[in-house]
LONUMI-635067 format. One record per residue (C-alpha): residue number from 1; residue in three letters; y, x negated, z negated. Coordinates in steps of 0.001 Angstrom, whole numbers, padded with zeros to 6 digits. Layout:
<pts>
num residuo py px pz
NUM ALA Y X Z .
...
</pts>
This chain:
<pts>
num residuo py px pz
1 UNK 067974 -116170 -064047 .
2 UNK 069845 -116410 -060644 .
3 UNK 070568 -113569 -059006 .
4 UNK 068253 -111102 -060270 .
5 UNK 069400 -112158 -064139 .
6 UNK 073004 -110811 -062937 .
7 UNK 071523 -107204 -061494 .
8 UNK 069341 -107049 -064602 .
9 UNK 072735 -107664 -066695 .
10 UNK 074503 -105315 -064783 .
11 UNK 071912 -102387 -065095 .
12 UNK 071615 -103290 -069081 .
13 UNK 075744 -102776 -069160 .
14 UNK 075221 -099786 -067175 .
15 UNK 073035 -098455 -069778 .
16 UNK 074958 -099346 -072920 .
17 UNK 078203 -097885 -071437 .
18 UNK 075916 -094507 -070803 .
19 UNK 075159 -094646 -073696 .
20 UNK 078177 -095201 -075738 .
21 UNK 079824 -092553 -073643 .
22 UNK 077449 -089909 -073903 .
23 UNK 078277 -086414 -075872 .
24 UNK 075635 -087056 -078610 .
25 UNK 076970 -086822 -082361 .
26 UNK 078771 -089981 -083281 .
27 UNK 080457 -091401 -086507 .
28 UNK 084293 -092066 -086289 .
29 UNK 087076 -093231 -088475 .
30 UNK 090295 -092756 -087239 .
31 UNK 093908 -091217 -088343 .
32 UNK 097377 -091533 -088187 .
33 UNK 099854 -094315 -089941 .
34 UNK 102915 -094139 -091941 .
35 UNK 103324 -092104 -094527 .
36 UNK 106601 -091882 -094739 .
37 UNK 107356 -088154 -095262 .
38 UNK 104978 -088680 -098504 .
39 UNK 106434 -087632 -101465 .
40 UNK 105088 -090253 -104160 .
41 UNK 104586 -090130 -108204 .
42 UNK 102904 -092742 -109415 .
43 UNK 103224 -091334 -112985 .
44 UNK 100971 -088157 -112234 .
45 UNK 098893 -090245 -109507 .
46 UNK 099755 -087730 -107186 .
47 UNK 100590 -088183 -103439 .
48 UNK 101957 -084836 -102073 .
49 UNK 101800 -084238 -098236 .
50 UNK 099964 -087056 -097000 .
51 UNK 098618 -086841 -092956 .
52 UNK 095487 -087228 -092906 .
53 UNK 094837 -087214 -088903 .
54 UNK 097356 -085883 -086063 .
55 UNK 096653 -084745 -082617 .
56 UNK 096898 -086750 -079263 .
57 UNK 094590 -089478 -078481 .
58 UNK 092703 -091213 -080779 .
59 UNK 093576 -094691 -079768 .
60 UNK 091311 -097471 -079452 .
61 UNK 088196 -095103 -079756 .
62 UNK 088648 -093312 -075828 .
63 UNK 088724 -089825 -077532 .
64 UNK 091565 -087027 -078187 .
65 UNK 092140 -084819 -080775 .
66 UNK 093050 -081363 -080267 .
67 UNK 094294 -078185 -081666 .
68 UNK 090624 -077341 -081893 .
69 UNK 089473 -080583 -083352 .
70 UNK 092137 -080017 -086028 .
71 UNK 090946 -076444 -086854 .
72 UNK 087622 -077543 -087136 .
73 UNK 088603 -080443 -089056 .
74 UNK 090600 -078515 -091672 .
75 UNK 087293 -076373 -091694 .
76 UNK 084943 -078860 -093172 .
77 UNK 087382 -080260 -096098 .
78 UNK 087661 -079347 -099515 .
79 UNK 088111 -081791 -102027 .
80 UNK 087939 -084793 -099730 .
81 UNK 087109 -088039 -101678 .
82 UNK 089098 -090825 -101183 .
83 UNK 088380 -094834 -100989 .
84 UNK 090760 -097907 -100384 .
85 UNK 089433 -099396 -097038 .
86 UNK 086452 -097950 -094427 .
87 UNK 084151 -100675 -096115 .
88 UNK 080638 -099020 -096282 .
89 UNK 081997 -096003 -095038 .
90 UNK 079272 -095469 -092399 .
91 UNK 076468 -097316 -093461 .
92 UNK 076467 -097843 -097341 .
93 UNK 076390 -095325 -100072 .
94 UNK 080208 -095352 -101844 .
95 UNK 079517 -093029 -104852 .
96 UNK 081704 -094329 -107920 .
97 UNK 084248 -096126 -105660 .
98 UNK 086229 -093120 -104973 .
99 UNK 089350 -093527 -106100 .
100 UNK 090449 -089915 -105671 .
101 UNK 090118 -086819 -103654 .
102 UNK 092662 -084854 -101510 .
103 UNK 093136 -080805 -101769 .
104 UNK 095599 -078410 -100473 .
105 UNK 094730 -079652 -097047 .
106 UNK 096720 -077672 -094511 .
107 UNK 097625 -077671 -090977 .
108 UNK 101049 -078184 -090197 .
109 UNK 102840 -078789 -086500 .
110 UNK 100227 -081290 -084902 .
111 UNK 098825 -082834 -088021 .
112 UNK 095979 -081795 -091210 .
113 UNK 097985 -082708 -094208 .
114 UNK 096591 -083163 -098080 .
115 UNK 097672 -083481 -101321 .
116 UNK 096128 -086942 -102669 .
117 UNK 094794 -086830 -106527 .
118 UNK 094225 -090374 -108135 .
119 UNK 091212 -090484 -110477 .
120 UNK 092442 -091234 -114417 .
121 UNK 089046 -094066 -113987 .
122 UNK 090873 -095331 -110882 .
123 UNK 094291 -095880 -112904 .
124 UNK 092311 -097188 -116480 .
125 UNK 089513 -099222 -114434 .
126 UNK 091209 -100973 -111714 .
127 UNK 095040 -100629 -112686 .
128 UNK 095937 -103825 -110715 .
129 UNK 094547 -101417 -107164 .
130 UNK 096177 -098404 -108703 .
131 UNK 099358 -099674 -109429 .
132 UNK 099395 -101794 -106159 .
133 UNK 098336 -098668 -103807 .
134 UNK 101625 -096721 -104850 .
135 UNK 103806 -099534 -104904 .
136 UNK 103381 -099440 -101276 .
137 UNK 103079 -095920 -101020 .
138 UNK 106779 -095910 -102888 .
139 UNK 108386 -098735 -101224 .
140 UNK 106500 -099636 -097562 .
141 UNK 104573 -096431 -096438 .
142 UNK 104564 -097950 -092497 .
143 UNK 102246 -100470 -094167 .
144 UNK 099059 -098220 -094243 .
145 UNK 098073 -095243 -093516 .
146 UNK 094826 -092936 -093933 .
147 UNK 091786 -092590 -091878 .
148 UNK 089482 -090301 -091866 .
149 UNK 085882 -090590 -091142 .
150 UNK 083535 -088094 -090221 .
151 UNK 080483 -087195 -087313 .
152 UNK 081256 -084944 -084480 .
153 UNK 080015 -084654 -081344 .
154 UNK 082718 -085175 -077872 .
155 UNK 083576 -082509 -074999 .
156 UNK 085943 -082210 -072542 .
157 UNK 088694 -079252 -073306 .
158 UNK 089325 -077289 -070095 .
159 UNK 091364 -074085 -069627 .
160 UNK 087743 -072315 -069545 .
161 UNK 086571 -074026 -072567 .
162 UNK 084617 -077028 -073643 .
163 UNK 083021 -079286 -070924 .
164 UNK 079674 -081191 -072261 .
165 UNK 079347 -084105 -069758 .
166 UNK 079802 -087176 -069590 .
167 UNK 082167 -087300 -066634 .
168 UNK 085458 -086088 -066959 .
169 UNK 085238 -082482 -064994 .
170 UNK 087703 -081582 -063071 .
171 UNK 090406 -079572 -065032 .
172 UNK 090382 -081600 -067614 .
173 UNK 092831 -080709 -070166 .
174 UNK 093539 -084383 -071534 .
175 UNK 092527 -088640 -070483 .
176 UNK 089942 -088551 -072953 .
177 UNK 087114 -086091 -074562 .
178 UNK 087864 -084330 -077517 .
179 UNK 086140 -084369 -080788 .
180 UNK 084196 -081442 -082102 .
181 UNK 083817 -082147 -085592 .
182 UNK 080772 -081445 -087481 .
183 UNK 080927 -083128 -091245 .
184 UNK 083899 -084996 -092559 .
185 UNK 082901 -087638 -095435 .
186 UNK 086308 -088933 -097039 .
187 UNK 089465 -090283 -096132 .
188 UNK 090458 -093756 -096728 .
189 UNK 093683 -095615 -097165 .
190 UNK 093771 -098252 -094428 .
191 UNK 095935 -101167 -093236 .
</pts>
């Protein structure tokens, strides 16, 4: 297309990146890694003190999450379901894969901790995932970690309170927008 197919490239790039930075309600998945301060018993199926999502930026997704992101966070959950990988977590219905649910979720230092519950059908019906899951929970907890996925709209924190542009303002608290949570769906173990 010569020289008019590169501006008409340019201008559609201009309009995706508009629009995949604008402050409209979004779907993430995102968390923190390791669980090493987890204490495990794979008797009881019970995972005590798992993170579910800390703050600081959100990497690889160009957002931050805040003190305020993790109050509204902790907010929304109660009796979070749980599923091994994000696999249809955005776009597919999951009911009966859950393999648990977390409860007791708390907010402790920089971080929204749970208490993870294995399903008895998760242990009878698919013992080879059960028993796998906290193997490595017991013996390599840098291996995974959990992810959380939920919609929330983005704003920039300021000393005088939320921002809702696009451009960073100036006074920005942090590099990246923050996430204002509005419905959190589960939290998955991850790679």
């Amino acid at each position: 297309g010569g020289s008019s197919g590169v501006n008409w490239a340019i201008s559609k790039l201009k309009q995706i990146d508009k629009k995949k930075n604008s402050m409209s309600s979004k779907q993430f998945a995102f968390g923190v890694t390791a669980l090493s301060e987890t204490l495990v018993n794979k008797e009881d199926g019970i995972m005590s003190s798992v993170a579910l999502i800390s703050a600081g930026p959100a990497l690889g997704h160009g957002l931050y999450v805040d003190s305020k992101s993790l109050e509204m966070i902790e907010e929304e959950l109660d009796g979070l379901p749980a599923y091994i990988t994000h696999r249809g977590a955005i776009f597919e219905d999951r009911l009966t894969r859950e393999i648990g649910m977390f409860d007791n979720i708390r907010i402790e230092g920089d971080r929204i901790l749970g208490d993870f519950q294995a399903f008895e059908s998760f242990r009878e019906d698919d013992s080879r995932k059960y028993n796998r899951l906290f193997e490595l929970a017991e013996k390599m907890p840098e291996r995974f970690g959990l992810s959380i996925v939920f919609s929330a709209a983005t704003a920039w924190a300021t000393e005088d309170g939320d921002v809702d542009t696009v451009e960073q303002p100036e006074g920005a608290l942090f590099e990246y927008p923050s996430i204002r949570v509005e419905e959190v769906s589960s939290a998955d173990f991850v790679d």
